[in-house]
VOSE-310475 format. One record per residue (C-alpha): x, y, z; residue number from 1; chain; residue in one letter. Coordinates in pm, 1 decimal, padded with zeros to 6 digits. Layout:
BEGIN
+----------+----------+----------+-----+--------+---------+
!     east !    north !       up ! num ! cadena ! residuo !
+----------+----------+----------+-----+--------+---------+
!        X !        Y !        Z ! NUM !      A !       a !
...
+----------+----------+----------+-----+--------+---------+
This chain:
BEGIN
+----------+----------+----------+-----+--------+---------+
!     east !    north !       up ! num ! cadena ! residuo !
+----------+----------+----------+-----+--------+---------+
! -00307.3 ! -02229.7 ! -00804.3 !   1 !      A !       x !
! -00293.8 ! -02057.4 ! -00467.7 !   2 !      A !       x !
! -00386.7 ! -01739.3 ! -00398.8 !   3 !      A !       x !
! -00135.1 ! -01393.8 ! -00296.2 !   4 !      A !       x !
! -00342.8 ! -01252.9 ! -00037.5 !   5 !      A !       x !
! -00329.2 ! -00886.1 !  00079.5 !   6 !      A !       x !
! -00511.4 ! -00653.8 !  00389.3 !   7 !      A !       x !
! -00526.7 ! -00331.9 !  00422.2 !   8 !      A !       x !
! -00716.7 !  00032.7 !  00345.3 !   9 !      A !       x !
! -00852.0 !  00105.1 ! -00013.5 !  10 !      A !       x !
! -00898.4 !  00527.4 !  00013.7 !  11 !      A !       x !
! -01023.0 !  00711.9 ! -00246.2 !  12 !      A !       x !
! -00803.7 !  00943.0 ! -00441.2 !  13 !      A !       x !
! -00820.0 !  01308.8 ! -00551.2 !  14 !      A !       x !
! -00551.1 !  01459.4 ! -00718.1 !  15 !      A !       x !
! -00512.4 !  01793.5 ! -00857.7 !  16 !      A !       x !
! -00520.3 !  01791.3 ! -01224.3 !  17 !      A !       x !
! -00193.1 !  01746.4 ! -01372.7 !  18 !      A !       x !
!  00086.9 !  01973.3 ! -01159.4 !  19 !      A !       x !
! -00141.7 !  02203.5 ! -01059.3 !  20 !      A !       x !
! -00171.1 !  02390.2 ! -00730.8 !  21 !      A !       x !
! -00491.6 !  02204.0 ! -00526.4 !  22 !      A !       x !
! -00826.2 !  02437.6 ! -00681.3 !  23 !      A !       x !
! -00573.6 !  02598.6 ! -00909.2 !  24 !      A !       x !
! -00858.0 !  02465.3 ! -01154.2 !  25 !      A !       x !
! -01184.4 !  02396.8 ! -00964.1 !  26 !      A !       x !
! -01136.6 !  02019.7 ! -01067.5 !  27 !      A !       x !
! -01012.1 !  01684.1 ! -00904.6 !  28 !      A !       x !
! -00953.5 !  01331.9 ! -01034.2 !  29 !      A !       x !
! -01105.8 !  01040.7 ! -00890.1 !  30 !      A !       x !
! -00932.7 !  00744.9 ! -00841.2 !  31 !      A !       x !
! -00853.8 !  00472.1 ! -00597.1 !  32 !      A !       x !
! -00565.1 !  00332.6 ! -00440.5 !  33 !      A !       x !
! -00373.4 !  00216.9 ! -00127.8 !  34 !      A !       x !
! -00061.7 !  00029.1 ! -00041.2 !  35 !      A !       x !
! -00223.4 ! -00324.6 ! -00043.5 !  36 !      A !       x !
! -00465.8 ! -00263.9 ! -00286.5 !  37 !      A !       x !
! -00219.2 ! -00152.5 ! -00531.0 !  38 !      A !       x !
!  00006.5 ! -00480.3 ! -00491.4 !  39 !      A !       x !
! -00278.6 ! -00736.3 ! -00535.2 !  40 !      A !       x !
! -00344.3 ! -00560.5 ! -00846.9 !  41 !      A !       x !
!  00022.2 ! -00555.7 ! -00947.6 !  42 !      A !       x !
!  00002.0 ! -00937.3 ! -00909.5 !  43 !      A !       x !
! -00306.0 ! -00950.2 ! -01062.0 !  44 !      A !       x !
! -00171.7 ! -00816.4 ! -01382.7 !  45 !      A !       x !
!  00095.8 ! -01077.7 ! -01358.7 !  46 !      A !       x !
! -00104.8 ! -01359.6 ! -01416.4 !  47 !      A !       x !
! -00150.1 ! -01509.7 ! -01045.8 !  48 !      A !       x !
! -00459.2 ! -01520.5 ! -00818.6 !  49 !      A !       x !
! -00413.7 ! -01227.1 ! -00604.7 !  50 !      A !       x !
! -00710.4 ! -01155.0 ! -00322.1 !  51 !      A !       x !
! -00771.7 ! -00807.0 ! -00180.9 !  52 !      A !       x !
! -00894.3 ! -00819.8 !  00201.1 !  53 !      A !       x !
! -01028.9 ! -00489.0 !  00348.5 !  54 !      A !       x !
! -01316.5 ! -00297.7 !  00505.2 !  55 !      A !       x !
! -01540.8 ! -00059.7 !  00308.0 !  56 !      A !       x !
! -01878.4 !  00086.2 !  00401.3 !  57 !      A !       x !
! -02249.0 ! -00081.8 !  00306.4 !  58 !      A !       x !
! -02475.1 !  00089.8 !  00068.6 !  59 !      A !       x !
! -02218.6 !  00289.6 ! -00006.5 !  60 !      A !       x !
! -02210.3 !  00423.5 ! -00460.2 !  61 !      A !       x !
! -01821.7 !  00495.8 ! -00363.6 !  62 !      A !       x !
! -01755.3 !  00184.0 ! -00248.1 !  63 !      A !       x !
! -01957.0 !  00007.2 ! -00460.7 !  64 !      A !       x !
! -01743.1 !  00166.9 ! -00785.4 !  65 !      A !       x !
! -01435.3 !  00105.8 ! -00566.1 !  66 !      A !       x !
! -01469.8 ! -00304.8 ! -00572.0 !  67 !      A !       x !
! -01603.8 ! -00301.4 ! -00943.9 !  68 !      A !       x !
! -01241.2 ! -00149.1 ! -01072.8 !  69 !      A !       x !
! -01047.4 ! -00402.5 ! -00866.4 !  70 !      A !       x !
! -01288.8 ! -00660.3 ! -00997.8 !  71 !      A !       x !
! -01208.2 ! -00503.4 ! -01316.2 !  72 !      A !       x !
! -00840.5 ! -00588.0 ! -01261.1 !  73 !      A !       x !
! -00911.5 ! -01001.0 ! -01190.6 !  74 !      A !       x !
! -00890.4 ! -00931.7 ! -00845.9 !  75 !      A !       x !
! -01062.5 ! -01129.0 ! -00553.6 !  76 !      A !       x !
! -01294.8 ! -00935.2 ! -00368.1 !  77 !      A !       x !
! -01506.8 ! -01174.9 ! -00207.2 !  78 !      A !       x !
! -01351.3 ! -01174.1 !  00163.0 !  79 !      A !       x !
! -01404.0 ! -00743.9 !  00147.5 !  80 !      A !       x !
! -01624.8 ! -00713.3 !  00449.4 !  81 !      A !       x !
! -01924.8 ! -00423.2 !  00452.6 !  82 !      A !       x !
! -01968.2 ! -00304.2 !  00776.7 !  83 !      A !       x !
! -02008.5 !  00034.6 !  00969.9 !  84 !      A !       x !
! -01788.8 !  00355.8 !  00860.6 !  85 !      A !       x !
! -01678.7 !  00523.5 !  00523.7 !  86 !      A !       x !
! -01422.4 !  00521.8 !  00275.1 !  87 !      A !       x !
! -01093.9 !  00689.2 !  00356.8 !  88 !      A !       x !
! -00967.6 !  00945.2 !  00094.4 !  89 !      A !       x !
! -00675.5 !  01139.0 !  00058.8 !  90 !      A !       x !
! -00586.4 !  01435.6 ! -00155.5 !  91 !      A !       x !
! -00274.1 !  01432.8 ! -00348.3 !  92 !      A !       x !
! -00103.7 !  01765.2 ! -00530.1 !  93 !      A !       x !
!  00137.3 !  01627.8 ! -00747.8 !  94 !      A !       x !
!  00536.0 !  01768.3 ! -00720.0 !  95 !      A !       x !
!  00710.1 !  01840.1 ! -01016.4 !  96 !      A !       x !
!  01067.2 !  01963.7 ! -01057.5 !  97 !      A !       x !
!  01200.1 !  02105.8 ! -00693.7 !  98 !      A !       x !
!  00821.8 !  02114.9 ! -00566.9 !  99 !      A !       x !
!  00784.2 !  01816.7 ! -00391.2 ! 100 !      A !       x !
!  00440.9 !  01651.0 ! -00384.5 ! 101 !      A !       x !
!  00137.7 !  01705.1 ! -00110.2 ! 102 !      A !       x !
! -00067.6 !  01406.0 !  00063.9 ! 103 !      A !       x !
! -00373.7 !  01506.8 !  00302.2 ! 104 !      A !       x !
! -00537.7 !  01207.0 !  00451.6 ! 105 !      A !       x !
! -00885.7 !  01218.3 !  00507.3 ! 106 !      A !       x !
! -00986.4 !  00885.6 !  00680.0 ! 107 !      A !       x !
! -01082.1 !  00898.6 !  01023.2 ! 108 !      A !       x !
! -01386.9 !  00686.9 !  01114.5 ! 109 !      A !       x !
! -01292.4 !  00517.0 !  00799.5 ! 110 !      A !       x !
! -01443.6 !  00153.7 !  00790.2 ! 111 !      A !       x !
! -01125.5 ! -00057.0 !  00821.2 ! 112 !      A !       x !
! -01055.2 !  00143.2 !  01142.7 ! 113 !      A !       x !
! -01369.9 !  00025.0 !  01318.8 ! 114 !      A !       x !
! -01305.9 ! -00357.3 !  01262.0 ! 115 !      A !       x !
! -01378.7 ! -00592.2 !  01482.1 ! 116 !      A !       x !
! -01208.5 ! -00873.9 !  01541.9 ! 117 !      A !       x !
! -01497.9 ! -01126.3 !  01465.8 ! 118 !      A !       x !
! -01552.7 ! -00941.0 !  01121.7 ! 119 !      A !       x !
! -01300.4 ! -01154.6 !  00932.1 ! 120 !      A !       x !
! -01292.5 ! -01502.7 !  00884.8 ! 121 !      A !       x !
! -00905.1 ! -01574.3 !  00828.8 ! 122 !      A !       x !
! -00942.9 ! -01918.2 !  00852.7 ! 123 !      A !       x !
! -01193.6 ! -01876.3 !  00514.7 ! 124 !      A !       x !
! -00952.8 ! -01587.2 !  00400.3 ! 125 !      A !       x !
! -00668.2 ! -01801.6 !  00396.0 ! 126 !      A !       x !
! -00774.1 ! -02156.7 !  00312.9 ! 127 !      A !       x !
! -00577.5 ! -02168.7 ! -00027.8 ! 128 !      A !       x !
! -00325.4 ! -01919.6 !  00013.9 ! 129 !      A !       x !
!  00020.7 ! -01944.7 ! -00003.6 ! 130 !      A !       x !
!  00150.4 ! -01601.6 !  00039.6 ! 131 !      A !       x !
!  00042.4 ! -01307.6 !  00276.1 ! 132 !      A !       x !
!  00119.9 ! -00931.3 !  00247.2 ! 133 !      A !       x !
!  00030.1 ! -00622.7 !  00474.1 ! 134 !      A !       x !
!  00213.0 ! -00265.5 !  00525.3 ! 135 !      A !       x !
!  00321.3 ! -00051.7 !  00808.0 ! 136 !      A !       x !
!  00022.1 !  00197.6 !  00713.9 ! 137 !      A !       x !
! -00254.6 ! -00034.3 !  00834.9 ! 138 !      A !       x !
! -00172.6 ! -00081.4 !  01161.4 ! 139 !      A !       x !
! -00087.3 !  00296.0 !  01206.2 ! 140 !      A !       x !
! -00440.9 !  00358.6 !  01095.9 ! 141 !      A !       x !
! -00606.1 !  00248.9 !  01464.2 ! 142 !      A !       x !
! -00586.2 ! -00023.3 !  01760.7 ! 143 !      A !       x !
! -00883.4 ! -00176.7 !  01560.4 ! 144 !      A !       x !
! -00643.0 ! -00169.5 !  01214.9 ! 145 !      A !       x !
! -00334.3 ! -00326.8 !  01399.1 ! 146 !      A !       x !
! -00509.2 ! -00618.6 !  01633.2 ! 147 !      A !       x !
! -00664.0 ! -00756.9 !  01269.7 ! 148 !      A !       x !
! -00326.4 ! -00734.5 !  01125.1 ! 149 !      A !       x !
! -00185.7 ! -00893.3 !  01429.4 ! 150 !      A !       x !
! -00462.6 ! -01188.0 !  01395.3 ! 151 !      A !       x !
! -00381.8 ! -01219.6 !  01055.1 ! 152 !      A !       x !
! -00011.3 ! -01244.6 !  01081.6 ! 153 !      A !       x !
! -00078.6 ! -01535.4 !  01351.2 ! 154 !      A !       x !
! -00272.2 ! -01697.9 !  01163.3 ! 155 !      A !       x !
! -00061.4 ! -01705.6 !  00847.6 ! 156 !      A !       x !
!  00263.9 ! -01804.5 !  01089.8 ! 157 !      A !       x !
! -00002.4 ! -02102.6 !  01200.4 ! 158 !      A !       x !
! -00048.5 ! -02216.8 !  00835.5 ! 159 !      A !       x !
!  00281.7 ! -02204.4 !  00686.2 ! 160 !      A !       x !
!  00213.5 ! -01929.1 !  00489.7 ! 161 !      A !       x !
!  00494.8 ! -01710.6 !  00343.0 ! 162 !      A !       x !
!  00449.6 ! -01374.4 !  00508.6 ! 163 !      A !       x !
!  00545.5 ! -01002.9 !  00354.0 ! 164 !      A !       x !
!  00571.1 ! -00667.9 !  00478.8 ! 165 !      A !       x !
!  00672.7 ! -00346.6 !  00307.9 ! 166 !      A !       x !
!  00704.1 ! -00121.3 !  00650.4 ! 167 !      A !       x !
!  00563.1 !  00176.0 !  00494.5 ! 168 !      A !       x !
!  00627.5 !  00416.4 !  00790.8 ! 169 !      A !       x !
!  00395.0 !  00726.0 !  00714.8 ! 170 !      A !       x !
!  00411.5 !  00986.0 !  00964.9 ! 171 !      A !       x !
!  00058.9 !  01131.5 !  00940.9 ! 172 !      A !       x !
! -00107.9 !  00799.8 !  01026.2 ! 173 !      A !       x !
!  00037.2 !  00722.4 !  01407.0 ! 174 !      A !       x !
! -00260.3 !  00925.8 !  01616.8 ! 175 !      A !       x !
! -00366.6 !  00657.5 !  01814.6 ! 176 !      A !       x !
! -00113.6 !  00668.6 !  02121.4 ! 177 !      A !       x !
!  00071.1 !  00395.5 !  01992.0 ! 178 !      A !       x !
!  00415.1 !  00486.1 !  01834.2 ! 179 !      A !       x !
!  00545.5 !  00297.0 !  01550.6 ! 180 !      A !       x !
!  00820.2 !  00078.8 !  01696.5 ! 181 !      A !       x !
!  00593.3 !  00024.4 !  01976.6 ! 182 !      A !       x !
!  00343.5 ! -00182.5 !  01729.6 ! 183 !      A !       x !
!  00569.4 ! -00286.6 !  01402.5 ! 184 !      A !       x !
!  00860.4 ! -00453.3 !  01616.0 ! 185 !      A !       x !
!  00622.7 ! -00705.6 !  01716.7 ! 186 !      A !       x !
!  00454.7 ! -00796.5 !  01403.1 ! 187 !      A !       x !
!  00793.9 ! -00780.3 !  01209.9 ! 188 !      A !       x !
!  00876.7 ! -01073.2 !  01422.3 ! 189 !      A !       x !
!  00618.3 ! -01239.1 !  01227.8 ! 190 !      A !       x !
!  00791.2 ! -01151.3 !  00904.0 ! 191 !      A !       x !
!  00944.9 ! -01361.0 !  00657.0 ! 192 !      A !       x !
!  01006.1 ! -01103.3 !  00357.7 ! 193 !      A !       x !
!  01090.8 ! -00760.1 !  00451.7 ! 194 !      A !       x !
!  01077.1 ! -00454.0 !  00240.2 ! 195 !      A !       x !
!  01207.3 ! -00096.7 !  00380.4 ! 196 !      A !       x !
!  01400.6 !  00213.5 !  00315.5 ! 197 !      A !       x !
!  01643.3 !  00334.2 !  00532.9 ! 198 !      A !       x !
!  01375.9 !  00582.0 !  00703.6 ! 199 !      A !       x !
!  01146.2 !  00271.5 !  00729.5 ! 200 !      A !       x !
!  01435.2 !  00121.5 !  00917.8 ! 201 !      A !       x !
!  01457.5 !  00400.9 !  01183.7 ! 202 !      A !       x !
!  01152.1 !  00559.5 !  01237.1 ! 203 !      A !       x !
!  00933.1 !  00160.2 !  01229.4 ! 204 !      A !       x !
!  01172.1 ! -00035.2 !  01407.4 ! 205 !      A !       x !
!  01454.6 !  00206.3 !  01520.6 ! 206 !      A !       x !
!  01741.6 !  00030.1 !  01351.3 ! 207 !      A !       x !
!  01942.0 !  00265.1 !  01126.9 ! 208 !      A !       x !
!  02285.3 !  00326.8 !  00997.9 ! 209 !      A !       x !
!  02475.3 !  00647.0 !  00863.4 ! 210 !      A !       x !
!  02286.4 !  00693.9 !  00542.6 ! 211 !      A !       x !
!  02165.6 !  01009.1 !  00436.9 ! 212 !      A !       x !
!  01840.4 !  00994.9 !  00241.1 ! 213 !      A !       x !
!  01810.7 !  01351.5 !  00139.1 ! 214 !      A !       x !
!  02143.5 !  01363.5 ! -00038.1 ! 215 !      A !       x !
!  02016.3 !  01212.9 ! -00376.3 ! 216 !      A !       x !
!  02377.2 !  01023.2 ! -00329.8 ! 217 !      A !       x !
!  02354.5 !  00667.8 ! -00136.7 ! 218 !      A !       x !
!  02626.3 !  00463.7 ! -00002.0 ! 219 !      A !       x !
!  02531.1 !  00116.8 ! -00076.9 ! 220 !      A !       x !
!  02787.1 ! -00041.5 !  00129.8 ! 221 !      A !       x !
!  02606.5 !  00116.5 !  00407.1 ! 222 !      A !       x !
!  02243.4 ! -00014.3 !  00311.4 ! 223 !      A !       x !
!  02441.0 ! -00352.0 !  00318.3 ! 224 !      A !       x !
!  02528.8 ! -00271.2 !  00704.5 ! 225 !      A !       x !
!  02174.1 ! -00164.7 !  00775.9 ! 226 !      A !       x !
!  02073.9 ! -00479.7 !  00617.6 ! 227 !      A !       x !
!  02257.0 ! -00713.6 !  00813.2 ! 228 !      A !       x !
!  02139.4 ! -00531.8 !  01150.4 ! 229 !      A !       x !
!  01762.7 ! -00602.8 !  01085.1 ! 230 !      A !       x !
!  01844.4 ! -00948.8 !  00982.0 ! 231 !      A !       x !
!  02064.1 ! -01014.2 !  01312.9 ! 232 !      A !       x !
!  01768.0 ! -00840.7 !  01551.1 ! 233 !      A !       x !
!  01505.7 ! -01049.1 !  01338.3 ! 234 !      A !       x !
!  01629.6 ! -01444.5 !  01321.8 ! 235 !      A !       x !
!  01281.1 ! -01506.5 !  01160.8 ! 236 !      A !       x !
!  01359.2 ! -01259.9 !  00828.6 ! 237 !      A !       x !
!  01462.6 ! -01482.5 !  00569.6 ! 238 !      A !       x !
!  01566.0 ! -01206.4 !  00346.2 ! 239 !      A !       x !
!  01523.1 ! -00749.8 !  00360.6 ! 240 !      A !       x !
!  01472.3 ! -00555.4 !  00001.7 ! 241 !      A !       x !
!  01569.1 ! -00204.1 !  00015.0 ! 242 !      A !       x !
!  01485.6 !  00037.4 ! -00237.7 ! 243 !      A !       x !
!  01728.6 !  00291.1 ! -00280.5 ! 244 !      A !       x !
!  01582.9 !  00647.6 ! -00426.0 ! 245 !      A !       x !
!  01776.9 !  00904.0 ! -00506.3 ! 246 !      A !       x !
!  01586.9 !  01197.8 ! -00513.8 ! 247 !      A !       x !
!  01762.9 !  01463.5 ! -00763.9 ! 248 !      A !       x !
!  01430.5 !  01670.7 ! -00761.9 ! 249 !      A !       x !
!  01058.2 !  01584.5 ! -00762.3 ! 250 !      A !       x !
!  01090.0 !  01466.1 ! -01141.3 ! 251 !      A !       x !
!  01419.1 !  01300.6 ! -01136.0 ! 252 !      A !       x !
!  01521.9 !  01007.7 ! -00974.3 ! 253 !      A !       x !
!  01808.2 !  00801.9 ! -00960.7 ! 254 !      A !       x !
!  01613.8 !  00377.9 ! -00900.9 ! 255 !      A !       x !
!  01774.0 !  00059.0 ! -00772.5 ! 256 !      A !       x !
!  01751.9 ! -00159.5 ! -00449.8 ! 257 !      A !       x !
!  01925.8 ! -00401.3 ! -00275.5 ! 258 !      A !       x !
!  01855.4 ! -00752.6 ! -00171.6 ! 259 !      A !       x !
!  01991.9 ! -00884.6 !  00150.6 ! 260 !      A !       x !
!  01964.6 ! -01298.6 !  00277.2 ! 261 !      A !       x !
!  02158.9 ! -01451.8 !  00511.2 ! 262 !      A !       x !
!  02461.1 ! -01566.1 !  00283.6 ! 263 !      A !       x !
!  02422.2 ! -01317.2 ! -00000.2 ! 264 !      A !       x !
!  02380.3 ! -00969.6 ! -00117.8 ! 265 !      A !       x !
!  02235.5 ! -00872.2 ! -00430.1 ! 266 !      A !       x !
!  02255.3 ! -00508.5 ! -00593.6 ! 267 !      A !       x !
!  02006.6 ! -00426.6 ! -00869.1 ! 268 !      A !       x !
!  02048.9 ! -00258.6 ! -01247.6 ! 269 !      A !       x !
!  02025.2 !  00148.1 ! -01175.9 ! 270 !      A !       x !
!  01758.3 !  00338.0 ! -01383.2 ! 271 !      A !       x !
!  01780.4 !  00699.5 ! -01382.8 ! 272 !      A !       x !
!  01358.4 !  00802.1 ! -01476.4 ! 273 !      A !       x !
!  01311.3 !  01152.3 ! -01592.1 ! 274 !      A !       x !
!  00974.2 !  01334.8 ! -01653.0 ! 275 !      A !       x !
!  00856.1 !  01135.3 ! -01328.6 ! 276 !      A !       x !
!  00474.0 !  01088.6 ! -01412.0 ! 277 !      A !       x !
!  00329.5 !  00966.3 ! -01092.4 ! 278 !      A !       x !
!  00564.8 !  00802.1 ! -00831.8 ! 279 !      A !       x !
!  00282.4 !  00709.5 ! -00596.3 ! 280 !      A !       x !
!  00258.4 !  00332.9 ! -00574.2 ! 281 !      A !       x !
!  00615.3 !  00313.9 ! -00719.7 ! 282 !      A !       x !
!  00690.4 !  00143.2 ! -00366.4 ! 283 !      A !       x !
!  00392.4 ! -00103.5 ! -00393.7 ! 284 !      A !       x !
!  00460.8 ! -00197.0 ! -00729.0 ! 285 !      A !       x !
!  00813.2 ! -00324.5 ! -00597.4 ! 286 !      A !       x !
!  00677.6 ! -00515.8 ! -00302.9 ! 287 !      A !       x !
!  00460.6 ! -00696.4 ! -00622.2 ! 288 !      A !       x !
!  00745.8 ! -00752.8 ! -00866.0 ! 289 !      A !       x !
!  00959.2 ! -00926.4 ! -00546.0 ! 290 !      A !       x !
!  00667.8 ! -01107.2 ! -00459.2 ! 291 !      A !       x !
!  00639.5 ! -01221.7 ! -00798.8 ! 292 !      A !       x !
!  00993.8 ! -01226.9 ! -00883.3 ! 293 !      A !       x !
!  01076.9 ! -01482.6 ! -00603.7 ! 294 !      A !       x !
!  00767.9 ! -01710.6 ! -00588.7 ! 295 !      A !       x !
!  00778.6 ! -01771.6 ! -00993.0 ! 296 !      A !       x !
!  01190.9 ! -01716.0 ! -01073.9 ! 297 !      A !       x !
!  01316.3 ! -01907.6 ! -00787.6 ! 298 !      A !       x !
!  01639.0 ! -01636.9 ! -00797.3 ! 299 !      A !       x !
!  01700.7 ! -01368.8 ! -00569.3 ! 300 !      A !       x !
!  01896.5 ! -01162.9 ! -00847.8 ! 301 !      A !       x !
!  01600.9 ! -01192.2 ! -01121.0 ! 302 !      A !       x !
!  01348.2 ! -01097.6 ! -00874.0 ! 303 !      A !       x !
!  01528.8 ! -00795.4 ! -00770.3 ! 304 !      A !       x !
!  01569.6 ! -00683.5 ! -01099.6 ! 305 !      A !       x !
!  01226.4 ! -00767.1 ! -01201.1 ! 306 !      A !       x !
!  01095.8 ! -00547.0 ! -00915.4 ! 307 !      A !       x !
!  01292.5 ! -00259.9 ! -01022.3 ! 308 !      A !       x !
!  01236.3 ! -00280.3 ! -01343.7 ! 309 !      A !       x !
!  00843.2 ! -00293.8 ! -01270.6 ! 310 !      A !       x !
!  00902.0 ! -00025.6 ! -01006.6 ! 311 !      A !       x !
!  01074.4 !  00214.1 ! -01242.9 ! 312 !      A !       x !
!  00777.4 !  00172.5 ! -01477.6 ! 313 !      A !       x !
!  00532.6 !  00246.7 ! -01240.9 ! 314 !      A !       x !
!  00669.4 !  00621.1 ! -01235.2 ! 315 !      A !       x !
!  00587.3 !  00618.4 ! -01599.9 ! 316 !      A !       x !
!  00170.2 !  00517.5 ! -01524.6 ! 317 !      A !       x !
! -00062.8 !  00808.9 ! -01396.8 ! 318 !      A !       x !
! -00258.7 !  00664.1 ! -01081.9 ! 319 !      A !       x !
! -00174.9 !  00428.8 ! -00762.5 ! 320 !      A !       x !
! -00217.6 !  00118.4 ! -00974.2 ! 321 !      A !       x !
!  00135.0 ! -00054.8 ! -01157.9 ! 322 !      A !       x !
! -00082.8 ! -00144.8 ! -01512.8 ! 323 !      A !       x !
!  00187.6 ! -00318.3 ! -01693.2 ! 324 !      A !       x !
!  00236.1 ! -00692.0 ! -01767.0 ! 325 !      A !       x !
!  00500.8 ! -00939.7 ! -01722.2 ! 326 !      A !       x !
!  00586.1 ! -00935.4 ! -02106.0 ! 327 !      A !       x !
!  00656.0 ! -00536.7 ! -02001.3 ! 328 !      A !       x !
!  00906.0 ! -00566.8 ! -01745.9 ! 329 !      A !       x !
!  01101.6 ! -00802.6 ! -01856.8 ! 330 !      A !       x !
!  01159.6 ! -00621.0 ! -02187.4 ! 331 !      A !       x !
!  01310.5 ! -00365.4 ! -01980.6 ! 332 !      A !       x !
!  01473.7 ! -00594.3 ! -01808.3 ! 333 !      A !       x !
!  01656.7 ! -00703.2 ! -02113.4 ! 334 !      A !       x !
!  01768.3 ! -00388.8 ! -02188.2 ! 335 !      A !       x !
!  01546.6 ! -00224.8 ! -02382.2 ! 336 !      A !       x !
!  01529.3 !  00130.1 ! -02258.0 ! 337 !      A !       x !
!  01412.7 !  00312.0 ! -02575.3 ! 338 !      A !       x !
!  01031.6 !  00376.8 ! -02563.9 ! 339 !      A !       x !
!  01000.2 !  00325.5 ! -02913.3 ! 340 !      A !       x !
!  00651.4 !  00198.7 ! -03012.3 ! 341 !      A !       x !
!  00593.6 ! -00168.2 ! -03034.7 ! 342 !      A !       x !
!  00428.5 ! -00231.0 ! -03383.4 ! 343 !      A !       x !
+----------+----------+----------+-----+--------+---------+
């Protein structure tokens, strides 16, 4: 079976409890998570070999507890390298109704931003792989971050190995003098799966088109447009997922995406989720459903609608991690919308 391989930062994660204020209550909750972390083990859950590549310091309890719960989930941690530096974190307060929610990175000096080029061994990374997925947040992390994504995106091109990026554009991370389109229009070019929103678009490779995020009303017709503009600029990009989020408030949101090839155009099922529990990872567990979705279904519509439908359950799951099965999604997939319990 070959292996979905993934690089990027695991951080720690405190969250306030529940909705609360940050030391309304003098309490935090302890979890990890991170954009590539939370896709292995999406894919993971799904049945398939999924390896997790990253930095994290030696002799390090955090750390240590970090690679036991991805362990915990069947993923591969073997190629996680121990070197200098320490664990990023970042605080979350969660948002609830018209408060939206609060992310403070903590993760300078962190360990995956002091790589060295010579520290992993893609070669050994990806001898059995068939399938390689980074973000736009680790190469905003540091120069270090971004030349071992740019290694390992040449070195997956080298082997024939399916390549996917969800561009992630965060707008806390880019400190390092280099701006975003300056770094992500040349890896793109790498790219053979792209996965974006329309801010992604702009702000990581400034392409956009008149769509107005904030509006909690999107035009798909225009995400179509915006679509076919990265495809033209990138010949390599076999095919672009956007998710479209309507926003009505911090707890509501409209849910669907849009799949975009060179001959077709594919619009997914709409969910409208209400009582949002956590919408962090809601993102990465997409990317994992597509990746899923169009390696095992061999159709662009089902995988669509199986990332969706995994996506919109994410927002159900407290944490950064997506823990639902296949047997899960697709039961929403079929319809089945209810929540009743399954005796």
């Amino acid at each position: 079976m070959e292996e979905f391989v993934t690089f990027g930062e695991v951080l720690l994660r405190l969250k306030s409890i529940g909705y609360e204020k940050w030391f309304q209550s003098p309490y935090l909750e302890a979890t990890f998570g991170g954009g590539e972390a939370n896709v292995a083990v999406s894919l993971a859950n799904y049945g398939v070999k999924a390896k997790f590549v990253t930095a994290l310091p030696e002799n390090n309890e955090i750390a240590d507890a970090c690679i036991r719960q991805l362990r915990g989930f069947n993923v591969d941690t073997s190629e996680i390298v121990r070197t200098d530096g320490r664990i990023g974190i970042y605080f979350l307060e969660g948002g609830t109704n018209q408060r939206p929610s609060n992310v403070i990175y903590d993760r300078a000096a962190s360990a995956i931003s002091l790589l060295q080029p010579q520290d992993i061994d893609w070669e050994r990374v990806f001898k059995s792989a068939g399938w390689f997925h980074f973000t736009g947040i680790t190469p905003a992390i540091s120069e270090n971050a971004k030349n071992a994504v740019l290694e390992a995106v040449k070195k997956a091109k080298e082997y024939g190995i399916t390549i996917s990026c969800d561009l992630n554009y965060r707008k806390k991370l880019w400190k390092y003098g280099k701006s975003a389109p300056e770094v992500m229009k040349k890896l793109f070019s790498y790219v053979d799966i792209g996965i974006a929103n329309e801010e992604d678009c702009q702000k990581s490779l400034g392409i956009s088109a008149d769509v107005d995020v904030e509006s909690g009303d999107l035009s798909v017709e225009k995400y179509k447009v915006l679509g076919r503009k990265v495809l033209e600029m990138y010949p390599n990009l076999k095919m672009l997922a956007i998710t479209l989020r309507e926003s009505k408030s911090a707890s509501i949101n409209g849910w669907s995406a849009c799949l975009i090839t060179r001959d077709d155009f594919y619009h997914s099922k709409y969910y409208l989720i209400s009582d949002i529990v956590d919408r962090i990872g809601g993102g990465d567990s997409f990317a994992a459903g597509l990746i899923y979705g169009l390696h095992q279904m061999k159709d662009c519509r089902q995988a669509l609608e199986f990332a969706v439908a995994a996506s919109c359950l994410k927002h159900t799951i407290p944490g950064d991690y997506n823990r639902v099965t296949v047997e899960n999604v697709k039961k929403l997939m079929e319809g089945d919308q209810s929540g009743r319990a399954d005796r």
